[in-house]
PAZAPA-4460 file (N, C-alpha, C; in steps of 0.05 Angstrom, whole numbers, plus 32768, in hexadecimal, padded with zeros to 4 digits):
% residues 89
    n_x    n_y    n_z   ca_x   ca_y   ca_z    c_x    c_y    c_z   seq   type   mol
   8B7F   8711   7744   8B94   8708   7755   8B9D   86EC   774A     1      X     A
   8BB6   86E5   7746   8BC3   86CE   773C   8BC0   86C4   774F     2      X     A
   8BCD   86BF   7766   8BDA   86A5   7777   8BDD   86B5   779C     3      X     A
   8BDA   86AA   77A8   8BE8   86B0   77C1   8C06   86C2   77C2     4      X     A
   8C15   86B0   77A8   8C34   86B0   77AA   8C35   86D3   77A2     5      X     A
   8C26   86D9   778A   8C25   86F7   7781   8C18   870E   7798     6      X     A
   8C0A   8702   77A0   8BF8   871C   77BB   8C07   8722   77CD     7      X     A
   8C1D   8706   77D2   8C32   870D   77EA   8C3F   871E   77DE     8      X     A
   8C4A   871B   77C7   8C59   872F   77C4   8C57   8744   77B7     9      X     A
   8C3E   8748   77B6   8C2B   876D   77B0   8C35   877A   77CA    10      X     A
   8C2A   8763   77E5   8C28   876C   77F8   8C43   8779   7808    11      X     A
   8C5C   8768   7801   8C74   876F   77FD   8C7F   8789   77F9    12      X     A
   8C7A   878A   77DD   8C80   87A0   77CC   8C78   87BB   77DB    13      X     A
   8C5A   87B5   77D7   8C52   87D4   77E0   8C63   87DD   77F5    14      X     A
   8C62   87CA   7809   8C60   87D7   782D   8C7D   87E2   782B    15      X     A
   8C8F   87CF   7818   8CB6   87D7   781C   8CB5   87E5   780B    16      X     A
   8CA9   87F9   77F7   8CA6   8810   77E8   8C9D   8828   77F9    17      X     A
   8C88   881F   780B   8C81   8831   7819   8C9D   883C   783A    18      X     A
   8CA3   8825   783D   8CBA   882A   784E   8CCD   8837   784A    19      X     A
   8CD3   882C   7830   8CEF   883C   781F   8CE1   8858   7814    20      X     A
   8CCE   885E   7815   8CBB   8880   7811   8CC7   8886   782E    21      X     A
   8CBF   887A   783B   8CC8   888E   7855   8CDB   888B   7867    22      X     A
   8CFE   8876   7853   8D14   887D   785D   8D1A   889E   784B    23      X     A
   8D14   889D   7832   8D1A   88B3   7826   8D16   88CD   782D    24      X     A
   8CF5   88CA   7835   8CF1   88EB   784D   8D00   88EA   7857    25      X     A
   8D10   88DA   7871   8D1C   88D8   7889   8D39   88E7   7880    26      X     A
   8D43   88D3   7865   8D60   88E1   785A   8D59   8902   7851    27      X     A
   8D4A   8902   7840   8D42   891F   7839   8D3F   8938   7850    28      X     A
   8D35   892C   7867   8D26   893A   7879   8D39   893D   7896    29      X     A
   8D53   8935   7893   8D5C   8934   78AB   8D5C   8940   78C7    30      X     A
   8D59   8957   78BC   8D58   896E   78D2   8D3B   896E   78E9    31      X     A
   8D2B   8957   78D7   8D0F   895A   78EB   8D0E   893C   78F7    32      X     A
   8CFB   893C   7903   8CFF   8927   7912   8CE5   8913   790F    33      X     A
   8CF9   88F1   7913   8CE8   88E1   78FE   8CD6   88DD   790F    34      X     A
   8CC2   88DA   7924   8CB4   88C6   7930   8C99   88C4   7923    35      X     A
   8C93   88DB   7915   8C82   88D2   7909   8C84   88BC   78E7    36      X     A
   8CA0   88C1   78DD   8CAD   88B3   78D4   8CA6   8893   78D1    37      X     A
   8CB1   888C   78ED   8CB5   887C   78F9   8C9A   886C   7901    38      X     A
   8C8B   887F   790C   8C72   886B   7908   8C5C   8860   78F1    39      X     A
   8C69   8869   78DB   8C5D   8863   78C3   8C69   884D   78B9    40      X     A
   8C7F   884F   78BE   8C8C   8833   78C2   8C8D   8818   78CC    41      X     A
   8C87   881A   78E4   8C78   8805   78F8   8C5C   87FC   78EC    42      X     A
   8C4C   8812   78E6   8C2F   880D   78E0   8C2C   8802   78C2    43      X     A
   8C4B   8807   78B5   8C51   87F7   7894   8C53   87DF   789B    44      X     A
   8C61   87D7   78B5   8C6D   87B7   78B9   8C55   87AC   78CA    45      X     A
   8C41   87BA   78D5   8C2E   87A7   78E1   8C1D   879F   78CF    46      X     A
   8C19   87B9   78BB   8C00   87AC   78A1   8C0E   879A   788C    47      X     A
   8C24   879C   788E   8C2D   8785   7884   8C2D   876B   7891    48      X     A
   8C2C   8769   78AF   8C2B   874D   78BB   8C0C   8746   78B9    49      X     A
   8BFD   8756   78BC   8BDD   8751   78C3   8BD6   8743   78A7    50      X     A
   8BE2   8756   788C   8BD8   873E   7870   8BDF   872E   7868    51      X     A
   8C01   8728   7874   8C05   870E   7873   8BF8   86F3   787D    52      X     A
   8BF7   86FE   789D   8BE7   86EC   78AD   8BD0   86E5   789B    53      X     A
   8BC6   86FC   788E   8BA9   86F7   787E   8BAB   86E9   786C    54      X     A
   8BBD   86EB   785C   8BC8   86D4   7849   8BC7   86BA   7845    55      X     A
   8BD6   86B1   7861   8BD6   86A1   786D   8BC7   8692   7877    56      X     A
   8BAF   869C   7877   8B96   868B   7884   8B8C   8679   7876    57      X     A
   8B8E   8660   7883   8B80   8649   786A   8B69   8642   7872    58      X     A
   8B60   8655   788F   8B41   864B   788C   8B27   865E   7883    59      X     A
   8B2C   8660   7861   8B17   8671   785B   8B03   8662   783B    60      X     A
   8AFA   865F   783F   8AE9   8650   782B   8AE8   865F   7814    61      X     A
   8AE8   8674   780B   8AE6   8680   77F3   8B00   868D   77FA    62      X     A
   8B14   8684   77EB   8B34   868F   77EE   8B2E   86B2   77D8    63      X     A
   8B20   86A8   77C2   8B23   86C1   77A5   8B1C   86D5   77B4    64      X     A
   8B04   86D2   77CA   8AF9   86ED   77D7   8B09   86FD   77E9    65      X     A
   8B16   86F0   77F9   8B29   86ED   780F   8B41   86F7   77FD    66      X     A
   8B4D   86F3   77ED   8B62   86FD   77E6   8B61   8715   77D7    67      X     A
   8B3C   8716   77CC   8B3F   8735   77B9   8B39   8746   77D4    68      X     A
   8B3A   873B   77E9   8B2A   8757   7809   8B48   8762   780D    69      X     A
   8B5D   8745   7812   8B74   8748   7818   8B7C   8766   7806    70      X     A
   8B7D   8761   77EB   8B88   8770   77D5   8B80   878C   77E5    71      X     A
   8B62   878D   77E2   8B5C   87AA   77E8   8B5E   87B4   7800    72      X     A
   8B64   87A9   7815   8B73   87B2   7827   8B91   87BF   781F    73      X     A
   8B9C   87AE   7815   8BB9   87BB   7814   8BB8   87C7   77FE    74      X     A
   8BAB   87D5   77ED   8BA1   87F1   77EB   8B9B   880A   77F7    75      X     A
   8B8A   87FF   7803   8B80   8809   7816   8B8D   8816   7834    76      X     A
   8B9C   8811   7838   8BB9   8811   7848   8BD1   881A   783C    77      X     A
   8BD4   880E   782B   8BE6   8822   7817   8BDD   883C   7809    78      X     A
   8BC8   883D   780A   8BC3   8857   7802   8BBD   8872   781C    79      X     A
   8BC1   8861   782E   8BBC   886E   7851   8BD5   8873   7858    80      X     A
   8BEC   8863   7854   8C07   8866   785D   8C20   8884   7848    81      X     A
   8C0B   887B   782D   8C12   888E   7818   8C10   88A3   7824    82      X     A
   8BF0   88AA   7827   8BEF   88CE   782B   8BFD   88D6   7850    83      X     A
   8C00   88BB   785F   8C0E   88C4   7875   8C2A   88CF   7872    84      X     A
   8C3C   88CA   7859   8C53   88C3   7854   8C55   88E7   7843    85      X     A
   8C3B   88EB   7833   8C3D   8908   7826   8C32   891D   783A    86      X     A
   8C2C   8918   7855   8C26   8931   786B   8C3D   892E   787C    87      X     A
   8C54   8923   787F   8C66   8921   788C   8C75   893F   788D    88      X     A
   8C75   8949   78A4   8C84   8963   7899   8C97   896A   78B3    89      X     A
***
């Protein structure tokens, strides 16, 4: 991990890749109905607030550790929102 400035915007990336995964079902998919859609969505923008906040925290004494947990979380999450996004039916 480089910097704070790069993790934010891993953390970025992923979650609005994963969003834009599941405006595209939604366009693709019109005829069915989004709510489950929709809550993969919500649950993209809350794990995105929770690692920011985490980010954010300046009271942690070993930042390297703290930011590689951060990392594997949002793996970890992103790889949970993934296969929610490939059972959508």
């Amino acid at each position: 991990m480089a910097n704070k400035r790069d993790l934010k915007k891993d953390i970025n990336y992923v979650l609005g890749d994963i969003i834009e995964a599941v405006y595209v079902w939604e366009l693709t998919n019109s005829e069915k109905p989004t709510k489950d859609s929709e809550a993969i969505i919500d649950e993209a923008i809350s794990t995105f607030d929770e690692l920011i906040a985490r980010v954010n925290n300046r009271a942690v004494e070993d930042k390297k550790a703290h930011f590689k947990a951060i990392n594997n979380d949002l793996e970890a999450k992103g790889k949970g929102l993934i296969e929610k996004i490939n059972n959508l039916k």
